[in-house]
C-alpha positions in Angstrom: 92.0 114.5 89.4 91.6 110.7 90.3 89.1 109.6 92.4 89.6 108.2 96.2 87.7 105.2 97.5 88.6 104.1 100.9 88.2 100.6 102.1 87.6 99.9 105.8 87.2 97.4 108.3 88.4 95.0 111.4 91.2 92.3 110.9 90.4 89.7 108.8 87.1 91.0 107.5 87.6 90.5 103.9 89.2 94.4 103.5 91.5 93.2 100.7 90.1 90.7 98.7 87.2 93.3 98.1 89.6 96.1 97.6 91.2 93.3 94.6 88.1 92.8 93.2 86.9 96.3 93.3 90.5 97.2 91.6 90.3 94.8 88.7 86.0 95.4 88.0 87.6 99.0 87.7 91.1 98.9 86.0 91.4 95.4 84.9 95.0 94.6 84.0 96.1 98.0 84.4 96.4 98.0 88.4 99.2 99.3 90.2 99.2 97.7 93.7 101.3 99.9 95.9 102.6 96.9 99.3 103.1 98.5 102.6 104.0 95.6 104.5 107.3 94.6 105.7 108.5 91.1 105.8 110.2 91.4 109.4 109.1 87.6 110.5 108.1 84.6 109.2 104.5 84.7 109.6 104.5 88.3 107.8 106.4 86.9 105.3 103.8 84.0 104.6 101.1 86.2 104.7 102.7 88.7 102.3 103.1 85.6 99.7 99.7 84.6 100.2 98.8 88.1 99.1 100.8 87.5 96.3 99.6 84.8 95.0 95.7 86.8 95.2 96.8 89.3 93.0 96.2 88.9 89.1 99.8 88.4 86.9 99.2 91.7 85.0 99.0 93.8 88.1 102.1 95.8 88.3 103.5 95.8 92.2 105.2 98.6 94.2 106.6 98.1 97.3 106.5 100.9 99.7 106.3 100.6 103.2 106.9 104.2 103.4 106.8 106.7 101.1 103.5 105.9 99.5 102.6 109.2 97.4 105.5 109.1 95.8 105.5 105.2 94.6 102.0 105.7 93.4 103.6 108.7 91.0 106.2 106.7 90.1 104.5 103.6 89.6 101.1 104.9 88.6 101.7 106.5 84.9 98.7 104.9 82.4 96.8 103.3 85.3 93.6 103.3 86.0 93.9 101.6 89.6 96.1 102.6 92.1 95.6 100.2 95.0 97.2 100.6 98.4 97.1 97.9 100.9 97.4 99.1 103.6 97.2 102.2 105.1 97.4 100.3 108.8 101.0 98.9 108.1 102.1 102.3 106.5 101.2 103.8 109.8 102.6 101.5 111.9 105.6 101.7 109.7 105.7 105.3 110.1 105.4 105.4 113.7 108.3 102.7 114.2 110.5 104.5 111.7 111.0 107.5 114.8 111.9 104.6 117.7 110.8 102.7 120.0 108.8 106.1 121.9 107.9 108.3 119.1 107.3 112.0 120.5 103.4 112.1 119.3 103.6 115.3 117.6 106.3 114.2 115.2 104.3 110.8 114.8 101.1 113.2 113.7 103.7 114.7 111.6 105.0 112.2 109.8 101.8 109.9 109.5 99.9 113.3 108.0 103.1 114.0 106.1 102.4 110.3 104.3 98.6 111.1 104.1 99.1 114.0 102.6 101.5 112.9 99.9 98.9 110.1 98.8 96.4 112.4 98.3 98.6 114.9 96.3 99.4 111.7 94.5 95.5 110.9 93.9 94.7 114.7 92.9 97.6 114.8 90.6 96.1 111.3 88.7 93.9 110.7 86.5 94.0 106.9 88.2 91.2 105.7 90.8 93.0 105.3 94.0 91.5 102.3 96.4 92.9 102.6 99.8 92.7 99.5 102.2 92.7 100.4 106.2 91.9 98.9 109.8 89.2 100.8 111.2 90.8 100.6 115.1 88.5 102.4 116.7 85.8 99.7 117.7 87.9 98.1 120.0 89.5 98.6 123.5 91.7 101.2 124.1 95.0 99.9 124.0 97.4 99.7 127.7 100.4 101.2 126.3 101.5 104.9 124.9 102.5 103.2 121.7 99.4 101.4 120.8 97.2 104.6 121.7 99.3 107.0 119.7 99.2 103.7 116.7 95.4 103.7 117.2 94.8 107.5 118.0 97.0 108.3 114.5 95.3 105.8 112.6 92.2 106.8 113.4 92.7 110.6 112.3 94.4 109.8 108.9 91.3 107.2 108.4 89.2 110.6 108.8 90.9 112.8 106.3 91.1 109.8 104.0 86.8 109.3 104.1 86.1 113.3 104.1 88.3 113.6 100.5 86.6 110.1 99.6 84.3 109.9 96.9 83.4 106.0 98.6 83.7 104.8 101.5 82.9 100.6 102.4 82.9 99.1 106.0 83.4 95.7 105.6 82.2 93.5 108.5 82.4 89.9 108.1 83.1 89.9 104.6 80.3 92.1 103.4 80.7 95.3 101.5 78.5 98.2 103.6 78.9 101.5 101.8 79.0 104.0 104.1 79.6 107.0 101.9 78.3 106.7 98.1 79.6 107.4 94.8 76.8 106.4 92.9 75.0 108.9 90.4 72.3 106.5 89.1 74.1 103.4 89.4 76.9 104.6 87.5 80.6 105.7 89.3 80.9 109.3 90.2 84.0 111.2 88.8 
């Protein structure tokens, strides 16, 4: 069974480039870094080259805006890293997959559905999974149905992800807090 660390924290609070590091200290060149986002404007596609270029040559990338669990099995055999960035966009894509107003029980549904494959995907490896999310929560409530149900759904599949984690890190302002250890005398629980 591989273990889960989950990675949390506001926009632009340094969620991936720790999640990298913590990736390569761990797996080195064997790193499979599962890509939720979609490239559906300019801007997105920038930033999605700029993540690109952050990532080191021997990483191995699958992209999967949806459909996660599965592309970590079939990306994941011999590594010992399986990084997915982000759990926000895979959401979001999730959500806007069922239209433009998504029924919220088959949005809880389908978003669970996707959390629960990843973690299938995580018990079944022998692979440390790191997973990158948006904590949403600390903000205002959002005006509109969508952006509640985005921030409500988020929000629970954040929670399942930290109580199967063996680590959990808040980062605020580009500082690593851990929130929930997996220490054992300084060395990585398994």
């Amino acid at each position: 069974m591989g273990r889960l660390i989950l990675v949390l924290g506001g926009a632009r609070s340094g969620k991936s480039g720790f999640a990298q590091r913590l990736a390569q200290e761990l797996g080195g060149d064997r790193v499979v870094f599962v890509a939720t986002a979609e490239a559906r404007d300019e801007e997105m596609r920038r930033r999605i080259e700029v993540h690109r270029r952050t990532r080191p040559p021997g990483w191995k990338t699958a992209e999967a805006p949806r459909q996660v669990g599965e592309a970590a099995r079939a990306s994941g055999a011999g590594a010992r890293v399986v990084l997915v960035d982000c759990l926000t966009l895979l959401a979001s894509n999730t959500i806007l997959a069922l239209g433009e107003a998504p029924e919220a029980v088959a949005a809880e549904a389908a978003v669970m559905d996707e959390v629960r494959t990843l973690l299938d995907a995580c018990r079944e490896s022998t692979a440390t999974f790191i997973v990158v999310s948006n904590e949403v929560g600390l903000g205002l409530v959002p005006d509109n149905p969508l952006g509640r149900l985005y921030r409500d759904l988020l929000g629970q599949a954040n929670q399942v992800l930290a109580a199967r984690a063996s680590a959990v890190y808040l980062l605020v302002a580009g500082l690593p807090l851990e929130i929930k250890s997996m220490t054992s005398g300084g060395q990585p629980a398994r």
